[in-house]
KEKE-3310 file (N, C-alpha, C; in steps of 0.2 Angstrom, whole numbers, plus 5000, padded with zeros to 4 digits):
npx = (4986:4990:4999:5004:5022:5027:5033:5035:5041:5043:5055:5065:5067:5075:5077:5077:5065:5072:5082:5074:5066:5077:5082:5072:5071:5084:5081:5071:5057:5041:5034:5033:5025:5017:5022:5010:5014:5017:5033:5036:5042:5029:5017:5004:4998:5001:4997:4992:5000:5014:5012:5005:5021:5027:5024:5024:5039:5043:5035:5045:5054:5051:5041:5027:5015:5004:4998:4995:5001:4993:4988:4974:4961:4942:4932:4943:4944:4929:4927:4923:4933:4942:4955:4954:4950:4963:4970:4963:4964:4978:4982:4981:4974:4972:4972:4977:4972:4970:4969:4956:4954:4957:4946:4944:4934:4923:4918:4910:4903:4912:4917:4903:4904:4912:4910:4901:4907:4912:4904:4903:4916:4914:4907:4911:4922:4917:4914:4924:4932:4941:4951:4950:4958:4959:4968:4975:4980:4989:4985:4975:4958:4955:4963:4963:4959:4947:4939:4942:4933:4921:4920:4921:4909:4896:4899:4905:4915:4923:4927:4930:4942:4956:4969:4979:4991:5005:5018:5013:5001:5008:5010:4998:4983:4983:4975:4975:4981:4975:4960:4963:4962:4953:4941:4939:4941:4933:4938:4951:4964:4977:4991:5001:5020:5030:5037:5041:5053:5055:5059:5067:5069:5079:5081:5070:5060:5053:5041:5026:5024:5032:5044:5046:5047:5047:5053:5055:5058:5069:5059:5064:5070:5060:5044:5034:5022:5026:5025:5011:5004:5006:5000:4988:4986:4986:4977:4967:4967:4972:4976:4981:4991:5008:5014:5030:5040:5050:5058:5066:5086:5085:5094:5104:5106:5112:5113:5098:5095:5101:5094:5082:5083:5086:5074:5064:5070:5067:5052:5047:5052:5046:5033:5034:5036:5025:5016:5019:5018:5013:5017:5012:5010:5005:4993:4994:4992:4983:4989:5001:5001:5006)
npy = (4924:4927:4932:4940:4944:4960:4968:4982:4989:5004:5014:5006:5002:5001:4988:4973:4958:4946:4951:4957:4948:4942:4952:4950:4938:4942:4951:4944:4946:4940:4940:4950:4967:4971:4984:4995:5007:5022:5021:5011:4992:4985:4994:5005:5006:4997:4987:4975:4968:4966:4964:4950:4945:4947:4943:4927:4930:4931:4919:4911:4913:4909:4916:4921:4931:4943:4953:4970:4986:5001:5018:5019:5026:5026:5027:5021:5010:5006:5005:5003:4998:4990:4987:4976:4966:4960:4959:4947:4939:4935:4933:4941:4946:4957:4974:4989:5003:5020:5039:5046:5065:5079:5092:5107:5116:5110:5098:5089:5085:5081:5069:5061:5060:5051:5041:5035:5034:5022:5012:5008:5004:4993:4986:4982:4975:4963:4957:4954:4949:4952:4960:4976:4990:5001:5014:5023:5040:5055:5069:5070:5065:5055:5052:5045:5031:5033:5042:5031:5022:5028:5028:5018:5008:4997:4992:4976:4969:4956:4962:4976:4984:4991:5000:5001:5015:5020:5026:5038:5041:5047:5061:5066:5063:5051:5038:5031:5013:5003:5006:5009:5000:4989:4996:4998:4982:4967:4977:4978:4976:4978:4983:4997:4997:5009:5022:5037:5051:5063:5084:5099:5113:5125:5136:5140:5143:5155:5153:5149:5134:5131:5128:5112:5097:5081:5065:5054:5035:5021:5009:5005:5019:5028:5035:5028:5017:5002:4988:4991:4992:4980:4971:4975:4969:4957:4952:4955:4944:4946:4944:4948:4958:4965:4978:4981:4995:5007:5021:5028:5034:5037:5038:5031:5014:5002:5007:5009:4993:4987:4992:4990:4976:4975:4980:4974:4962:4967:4969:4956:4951:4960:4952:4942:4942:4947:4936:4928:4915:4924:4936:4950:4966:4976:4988:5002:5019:5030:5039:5034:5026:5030)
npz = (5057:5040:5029:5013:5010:5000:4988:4982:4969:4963:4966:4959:4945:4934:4935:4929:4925:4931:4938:4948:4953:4958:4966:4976:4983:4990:4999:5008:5005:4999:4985:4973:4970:4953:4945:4935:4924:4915:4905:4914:4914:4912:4905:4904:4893:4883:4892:4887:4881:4887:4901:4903:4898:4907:4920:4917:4914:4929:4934:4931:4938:4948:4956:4962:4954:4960:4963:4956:4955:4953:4942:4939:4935:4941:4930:4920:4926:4926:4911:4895:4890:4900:4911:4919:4913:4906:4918:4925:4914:4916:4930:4940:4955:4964:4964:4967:4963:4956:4965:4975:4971:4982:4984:4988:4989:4988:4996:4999:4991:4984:4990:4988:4977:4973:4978:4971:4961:4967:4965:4953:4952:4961:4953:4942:4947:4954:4940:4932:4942:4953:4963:4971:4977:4987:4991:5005:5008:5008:5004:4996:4993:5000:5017:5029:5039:5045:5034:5023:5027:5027:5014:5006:5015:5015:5002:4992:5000:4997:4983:4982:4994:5007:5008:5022:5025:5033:5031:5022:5029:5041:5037:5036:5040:5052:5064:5077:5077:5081:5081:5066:5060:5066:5063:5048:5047:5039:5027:5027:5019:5012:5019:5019:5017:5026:5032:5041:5044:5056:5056:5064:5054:5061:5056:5049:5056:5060:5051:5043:5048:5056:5054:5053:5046:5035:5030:5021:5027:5034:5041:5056:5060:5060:5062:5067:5076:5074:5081:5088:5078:5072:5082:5081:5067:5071:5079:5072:5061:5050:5032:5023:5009:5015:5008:5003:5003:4999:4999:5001:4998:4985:4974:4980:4974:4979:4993:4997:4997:5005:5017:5013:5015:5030:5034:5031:5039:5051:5053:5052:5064:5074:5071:5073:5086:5093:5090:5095:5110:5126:5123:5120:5120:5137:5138:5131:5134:5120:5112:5112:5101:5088)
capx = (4988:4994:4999:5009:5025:5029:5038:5031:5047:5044:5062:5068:5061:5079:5077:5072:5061:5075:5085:5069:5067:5084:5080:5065:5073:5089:5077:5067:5051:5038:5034:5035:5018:5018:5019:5011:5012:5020:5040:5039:5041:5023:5015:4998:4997:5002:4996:4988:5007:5016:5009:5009:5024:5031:5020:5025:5045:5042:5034:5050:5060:5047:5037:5020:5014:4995:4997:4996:4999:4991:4984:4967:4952:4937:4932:4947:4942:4924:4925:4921:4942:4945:4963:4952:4952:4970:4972:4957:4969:4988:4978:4983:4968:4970:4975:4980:4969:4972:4966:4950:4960:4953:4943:4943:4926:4917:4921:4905:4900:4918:4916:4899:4904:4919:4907:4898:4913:4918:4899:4903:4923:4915:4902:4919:4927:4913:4911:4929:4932:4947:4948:4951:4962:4961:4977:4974:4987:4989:4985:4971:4954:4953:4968:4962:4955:4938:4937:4941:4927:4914:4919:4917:4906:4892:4902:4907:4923:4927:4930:4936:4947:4957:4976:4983:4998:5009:5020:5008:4995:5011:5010:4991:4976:4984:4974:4977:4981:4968:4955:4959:4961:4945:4936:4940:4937:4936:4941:4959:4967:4984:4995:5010:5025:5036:5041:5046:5056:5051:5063:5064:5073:5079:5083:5064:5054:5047:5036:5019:5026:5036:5051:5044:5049:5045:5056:5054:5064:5069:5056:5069:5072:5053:5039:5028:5024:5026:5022:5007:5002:5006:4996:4981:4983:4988:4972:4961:4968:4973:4977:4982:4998:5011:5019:5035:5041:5060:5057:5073:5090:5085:5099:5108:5102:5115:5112:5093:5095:5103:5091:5076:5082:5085:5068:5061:5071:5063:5047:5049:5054:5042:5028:5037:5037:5018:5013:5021:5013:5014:5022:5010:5013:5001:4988:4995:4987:4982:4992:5008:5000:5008)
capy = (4929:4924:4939:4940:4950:4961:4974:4990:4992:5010:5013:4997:5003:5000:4980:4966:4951:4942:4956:4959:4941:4942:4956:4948:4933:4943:4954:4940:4945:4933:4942:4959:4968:4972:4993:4998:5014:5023:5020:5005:4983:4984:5000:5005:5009:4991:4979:4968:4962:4967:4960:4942:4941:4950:4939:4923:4928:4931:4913:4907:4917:4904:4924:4922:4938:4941:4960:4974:4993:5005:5024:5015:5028:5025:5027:5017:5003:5001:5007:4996:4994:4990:4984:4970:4959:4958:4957:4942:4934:4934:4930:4947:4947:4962:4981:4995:5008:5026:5041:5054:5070:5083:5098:5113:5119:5105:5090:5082:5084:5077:5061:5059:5057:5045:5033:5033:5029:5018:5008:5007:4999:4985:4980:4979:4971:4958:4954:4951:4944:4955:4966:4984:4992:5010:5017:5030:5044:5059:5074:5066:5066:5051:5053:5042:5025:5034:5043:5027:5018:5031:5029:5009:5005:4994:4987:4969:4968:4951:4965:4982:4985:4996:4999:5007:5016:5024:5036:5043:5044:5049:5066:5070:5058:5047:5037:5025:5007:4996:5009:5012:4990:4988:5002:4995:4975:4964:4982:4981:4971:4978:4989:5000:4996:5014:5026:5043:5054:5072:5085:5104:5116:5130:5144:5142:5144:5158:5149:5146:5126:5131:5123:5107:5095:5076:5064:5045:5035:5015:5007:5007:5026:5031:5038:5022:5012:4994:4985:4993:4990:4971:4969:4974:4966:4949:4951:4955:4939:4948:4939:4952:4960:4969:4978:4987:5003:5008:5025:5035:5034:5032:5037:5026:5008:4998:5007:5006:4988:4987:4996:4986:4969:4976:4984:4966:4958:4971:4969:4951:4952:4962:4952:4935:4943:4946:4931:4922:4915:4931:4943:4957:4972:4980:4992:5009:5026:5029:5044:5031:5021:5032)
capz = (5051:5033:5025:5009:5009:4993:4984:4978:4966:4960:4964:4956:4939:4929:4936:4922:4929:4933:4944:4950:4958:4963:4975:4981:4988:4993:5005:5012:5004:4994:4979:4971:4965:4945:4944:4928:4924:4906:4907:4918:4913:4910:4902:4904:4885:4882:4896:4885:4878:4891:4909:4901:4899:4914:4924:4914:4914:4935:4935:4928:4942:4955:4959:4959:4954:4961:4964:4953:4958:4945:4944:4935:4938:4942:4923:4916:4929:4922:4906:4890:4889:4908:4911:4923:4910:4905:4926:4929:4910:4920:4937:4944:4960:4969:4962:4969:4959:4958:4971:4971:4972:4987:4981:4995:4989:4988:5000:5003:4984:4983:4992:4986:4968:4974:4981:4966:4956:4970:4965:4948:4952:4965:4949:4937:4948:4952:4935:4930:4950:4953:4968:4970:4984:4988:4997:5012:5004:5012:5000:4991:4995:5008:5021:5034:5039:5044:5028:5019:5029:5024:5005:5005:5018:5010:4996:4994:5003:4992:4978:4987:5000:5005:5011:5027:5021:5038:5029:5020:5035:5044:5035:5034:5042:5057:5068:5082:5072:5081:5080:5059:5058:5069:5060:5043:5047:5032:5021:5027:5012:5011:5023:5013:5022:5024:5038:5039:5052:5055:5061:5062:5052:5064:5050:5046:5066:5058:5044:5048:5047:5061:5050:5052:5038:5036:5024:5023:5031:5037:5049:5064:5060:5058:5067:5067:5081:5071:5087:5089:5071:5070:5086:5079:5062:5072:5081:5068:5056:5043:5029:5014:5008:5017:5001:5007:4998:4998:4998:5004:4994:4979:4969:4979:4974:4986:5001:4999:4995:5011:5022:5013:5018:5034:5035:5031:5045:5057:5054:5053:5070:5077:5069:5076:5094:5092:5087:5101:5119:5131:5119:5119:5127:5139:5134:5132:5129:5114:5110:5109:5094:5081)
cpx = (4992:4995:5005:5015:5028:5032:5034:5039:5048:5050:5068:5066:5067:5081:5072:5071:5068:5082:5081:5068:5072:5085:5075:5067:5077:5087:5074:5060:5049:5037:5036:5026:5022:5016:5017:5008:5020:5030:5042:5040:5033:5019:5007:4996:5001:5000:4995:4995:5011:5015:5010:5015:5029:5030:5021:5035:5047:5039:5042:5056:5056:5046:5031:5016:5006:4994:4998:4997:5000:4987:4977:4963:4948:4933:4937:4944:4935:4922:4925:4929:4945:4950:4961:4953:4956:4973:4971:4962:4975:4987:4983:4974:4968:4974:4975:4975:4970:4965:4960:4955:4955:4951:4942:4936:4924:4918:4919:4904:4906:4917:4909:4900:4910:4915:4902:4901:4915:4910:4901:4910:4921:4911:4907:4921:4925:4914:4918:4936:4940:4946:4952:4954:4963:4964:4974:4980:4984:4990:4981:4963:4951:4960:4968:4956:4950:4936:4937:4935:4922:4913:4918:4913:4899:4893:4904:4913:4925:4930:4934:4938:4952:4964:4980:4989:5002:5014:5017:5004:5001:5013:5003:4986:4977:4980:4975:4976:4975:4961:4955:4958:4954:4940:4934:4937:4940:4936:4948:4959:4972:4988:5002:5015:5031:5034:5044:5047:5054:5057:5063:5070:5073:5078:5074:5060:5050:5044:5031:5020:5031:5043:5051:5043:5049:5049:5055:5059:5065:5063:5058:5070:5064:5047:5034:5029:5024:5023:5014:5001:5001:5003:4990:4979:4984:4981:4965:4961:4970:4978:4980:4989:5000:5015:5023:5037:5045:5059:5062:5079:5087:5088:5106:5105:5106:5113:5103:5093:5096:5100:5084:5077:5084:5076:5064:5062:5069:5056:5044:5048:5050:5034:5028:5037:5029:5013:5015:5018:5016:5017:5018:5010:5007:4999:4991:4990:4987:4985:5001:5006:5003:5015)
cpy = (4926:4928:4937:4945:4949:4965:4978:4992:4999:5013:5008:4997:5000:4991:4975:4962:4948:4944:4956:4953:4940:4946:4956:4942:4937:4947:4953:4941:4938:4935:4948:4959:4969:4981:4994:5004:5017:5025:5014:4997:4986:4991:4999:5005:5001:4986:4975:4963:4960:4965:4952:4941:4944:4944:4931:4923:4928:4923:4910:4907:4912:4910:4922:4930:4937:4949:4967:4983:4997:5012:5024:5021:5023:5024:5023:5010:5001:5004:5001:4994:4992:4984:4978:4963:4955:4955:4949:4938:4931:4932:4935:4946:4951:4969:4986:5000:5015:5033:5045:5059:5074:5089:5101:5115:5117:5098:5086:5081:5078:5069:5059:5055:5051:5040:5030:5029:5022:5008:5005:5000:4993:4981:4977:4972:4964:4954:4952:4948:4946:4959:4970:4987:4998:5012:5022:5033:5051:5064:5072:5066:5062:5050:5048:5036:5027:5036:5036:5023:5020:5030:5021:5004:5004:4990:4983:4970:4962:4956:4974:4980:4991:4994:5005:5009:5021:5028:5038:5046:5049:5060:5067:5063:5053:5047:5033:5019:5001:5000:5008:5005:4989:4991:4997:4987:4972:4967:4981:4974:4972:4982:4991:5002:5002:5018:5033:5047:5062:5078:5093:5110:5123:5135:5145:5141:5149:5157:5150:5139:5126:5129:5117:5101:5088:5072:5055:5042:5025:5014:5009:5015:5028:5031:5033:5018:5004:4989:4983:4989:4981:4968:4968:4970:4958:4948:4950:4950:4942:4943:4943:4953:4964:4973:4986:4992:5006:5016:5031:5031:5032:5034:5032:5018:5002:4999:5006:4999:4983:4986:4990:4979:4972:4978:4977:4962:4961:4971:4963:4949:4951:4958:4943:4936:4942:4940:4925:4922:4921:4938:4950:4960:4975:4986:4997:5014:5029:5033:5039:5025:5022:5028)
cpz = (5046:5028:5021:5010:5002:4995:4981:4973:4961:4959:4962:4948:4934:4928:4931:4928:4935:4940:4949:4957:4962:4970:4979:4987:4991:5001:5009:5009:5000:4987:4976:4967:4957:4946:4936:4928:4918:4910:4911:4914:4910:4909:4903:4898:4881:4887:4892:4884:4885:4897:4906:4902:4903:4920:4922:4915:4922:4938:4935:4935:4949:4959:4958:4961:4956:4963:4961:4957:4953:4949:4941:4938:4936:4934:4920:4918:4925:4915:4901:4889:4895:4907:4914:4919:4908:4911:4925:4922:4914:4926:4939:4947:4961:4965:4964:4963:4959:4963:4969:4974:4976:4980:4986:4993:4989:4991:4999:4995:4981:4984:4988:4980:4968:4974:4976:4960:4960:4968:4958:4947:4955:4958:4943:4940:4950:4946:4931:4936:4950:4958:4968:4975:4983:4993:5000:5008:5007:5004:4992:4995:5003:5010:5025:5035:5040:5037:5023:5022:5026:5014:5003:5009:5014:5004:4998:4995:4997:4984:4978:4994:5000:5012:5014:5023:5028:5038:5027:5027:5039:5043:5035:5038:5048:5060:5073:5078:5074:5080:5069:5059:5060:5065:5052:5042:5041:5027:5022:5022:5011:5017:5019:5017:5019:5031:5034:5046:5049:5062:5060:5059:5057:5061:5049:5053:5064:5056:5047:5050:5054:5061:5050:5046:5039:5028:5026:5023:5032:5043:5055:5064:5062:5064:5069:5072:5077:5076:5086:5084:5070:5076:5084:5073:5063:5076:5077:5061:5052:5040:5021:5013:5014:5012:5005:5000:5002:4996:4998:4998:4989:4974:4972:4980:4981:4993:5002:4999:5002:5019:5020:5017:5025:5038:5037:5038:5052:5057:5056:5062:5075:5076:5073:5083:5096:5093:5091:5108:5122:5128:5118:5124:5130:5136:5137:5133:5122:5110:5107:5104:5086:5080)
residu = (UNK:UNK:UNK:UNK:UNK:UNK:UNK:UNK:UNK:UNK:UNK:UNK:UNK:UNK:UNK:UNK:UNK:UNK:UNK:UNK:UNK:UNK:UNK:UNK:UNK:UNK:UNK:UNK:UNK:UNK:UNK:UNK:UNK:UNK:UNK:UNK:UNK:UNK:UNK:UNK:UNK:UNK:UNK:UNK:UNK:UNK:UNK:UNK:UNK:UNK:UNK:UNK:UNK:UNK:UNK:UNK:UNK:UNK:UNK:UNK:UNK:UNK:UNK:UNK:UNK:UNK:UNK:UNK:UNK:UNK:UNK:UNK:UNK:UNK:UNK:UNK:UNK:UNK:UNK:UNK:UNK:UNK:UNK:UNK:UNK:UNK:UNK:UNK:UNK:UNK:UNK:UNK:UNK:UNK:UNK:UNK:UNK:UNK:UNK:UNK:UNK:UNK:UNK:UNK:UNK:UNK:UNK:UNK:UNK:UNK:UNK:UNK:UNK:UNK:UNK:UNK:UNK:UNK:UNK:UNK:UNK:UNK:UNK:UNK:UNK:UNK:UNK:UNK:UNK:UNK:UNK:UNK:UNK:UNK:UNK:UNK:UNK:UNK:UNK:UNK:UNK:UNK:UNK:UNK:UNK:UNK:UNK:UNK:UNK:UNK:UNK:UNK:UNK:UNK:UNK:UNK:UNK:UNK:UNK:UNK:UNK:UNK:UNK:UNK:UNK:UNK:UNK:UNK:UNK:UNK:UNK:UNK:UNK:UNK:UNK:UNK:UNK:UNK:UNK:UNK:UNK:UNK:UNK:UNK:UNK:UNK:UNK:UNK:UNK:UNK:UNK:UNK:UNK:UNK:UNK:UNK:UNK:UNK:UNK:UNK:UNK:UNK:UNK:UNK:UNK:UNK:UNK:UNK:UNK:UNK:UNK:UNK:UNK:UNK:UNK:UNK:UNK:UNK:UNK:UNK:UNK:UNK:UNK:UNK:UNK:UNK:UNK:UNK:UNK:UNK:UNK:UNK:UNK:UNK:UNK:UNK:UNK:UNK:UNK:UNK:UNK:UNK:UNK:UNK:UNK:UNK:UNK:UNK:UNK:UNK:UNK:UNK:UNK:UNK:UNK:UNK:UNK:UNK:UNK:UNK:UNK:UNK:UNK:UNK:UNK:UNK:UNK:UNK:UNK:UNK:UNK:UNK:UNK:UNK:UNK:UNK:UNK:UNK:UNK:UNK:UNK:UNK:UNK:UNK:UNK:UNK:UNK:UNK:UNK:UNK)
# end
């Protein structure tokens, strides 16, 4: 396994290039993705100026930027203005694209027409050799590694893919980790490193929710088997991103900063235990993979 690790810096939004890099090395990671989206470094409504030299003042800092995370439709991706080309310019590879949004009325019509956009994105992203990563997200139309299987099965993996996300699924679509990595194959291309804890409010036992409340949380603190996780993605080679996402404090920058480089050094760990002679754990039941 030869996987990058990044940063998803959505809560780092007030950080220049060069802050930026500073809390890439200080946290152990290897790069940071580039967020573009309106208010951030790089604006969608200016990529063309903007990504260059974000992507050039990140060179300087010894980052090599190769990962973008954008809310791109399926329509922005292949239309006659598609941001791929300013990517495929900066050597931005891989993107984060944005989600199909569920429909209650209409599912199957739903996914149908997703797979139809999702034909259009692999021939974009062919033709400007940029690939495309569709995030599992919980409250969106595909929730879970199956669902994402059924909406990219058949396209060129070399330009889709597609990115477990374990807070997210941890709220809506969980399935057992060697089953979603297995299932998926050469579609897993990212996993979106976050965690969240789940606890129950007394005062609310009457809800229909039971009071049951879910908030995102440190690795070590959170519901996710990691183990489990770096078992399957050490088995099955993977070679893509890990991009973490610093989710919790985020009006305190310290203490997340704290908890991130902690996070790293936990994962690290678990991934370095893995990866070593005799180190894998006996096969559980499947119900302890979450």
């Amino acid at each position: 396994m030869n996987a990058v690790w990044s940063l998803f810096p959505k809560n780092y939004r007030d950080l220049d290039v060069r802050r930026l890099a500073a809390l890439v090395r200080e946290t152990g990671l290897d790069t940071t993705n580039v967020v573009v989206r309106k208010g951030y470094l790089v604006d969608e409504d200016t990529l063309g100026a903007s990504l260059p030299l974000f992507v050039e003042a990140a060179r300087k800092e010894g980052l090599e930027v190769r990962f973008a995370s954008t809310t791109f439709a399926a329509d922005d991706i292949a239309g006659p203005d598609s941001p791929l080309a300013v990517f495929s310019a900066c050597g931005i590879r891989e993107f984060r694209m944005g989600w199909f949004h569920k429909e209650e009325e209409d599912v199957r019509g739903a996914i149908q027409r997703a797979k139809a956009d999702m034909d259009r994105v692999a021939e974009a992203c062919r033709k400007h050799r940029v690939k495309a990563i569709y995030q599992v997200h919980h409250n969106t139309l595909i929730t879970s590694a199956s669902a994402a299987y059924s909406l990219v099965k058949g396209l060129p993996a070399a330009w889709i893919g597609v990115e477990l996300d374990p807070g997210n699924q941890s709220f809506q679509g969980f399935e057992p980790w060697h089953y979603s990595v297995g299932l998926l194959g050469e579609y897993c291309a990212w996993v979106g490193v976050k965690d969240t804890v789940t606890w129950q409010e007394k005062t609310r036992k009457g809800d229909l929710d039971k009071g049951w409340r879910r908030n995102f949380a440190p690795l070590s603190e959170g519901v996710t088997n990691w183990r489990r996780l770096a078992e399957a993605l050490v088995q099955s080679e993977f070679d893509g991103a890990l991009v973490f996402m610093p989710f919790y404090d985020e009006k305190d920058e310290a203490s997340r900063t704290k908890k991130l480089k902690a996070e790293v050094k936990y994962l690290r760990g678990i991934f370095s235990a893995v990866q070593s002679p005799n180190s894998l754990t006996e096969s559980g039941q499947e119900q302890s993979d979450g």
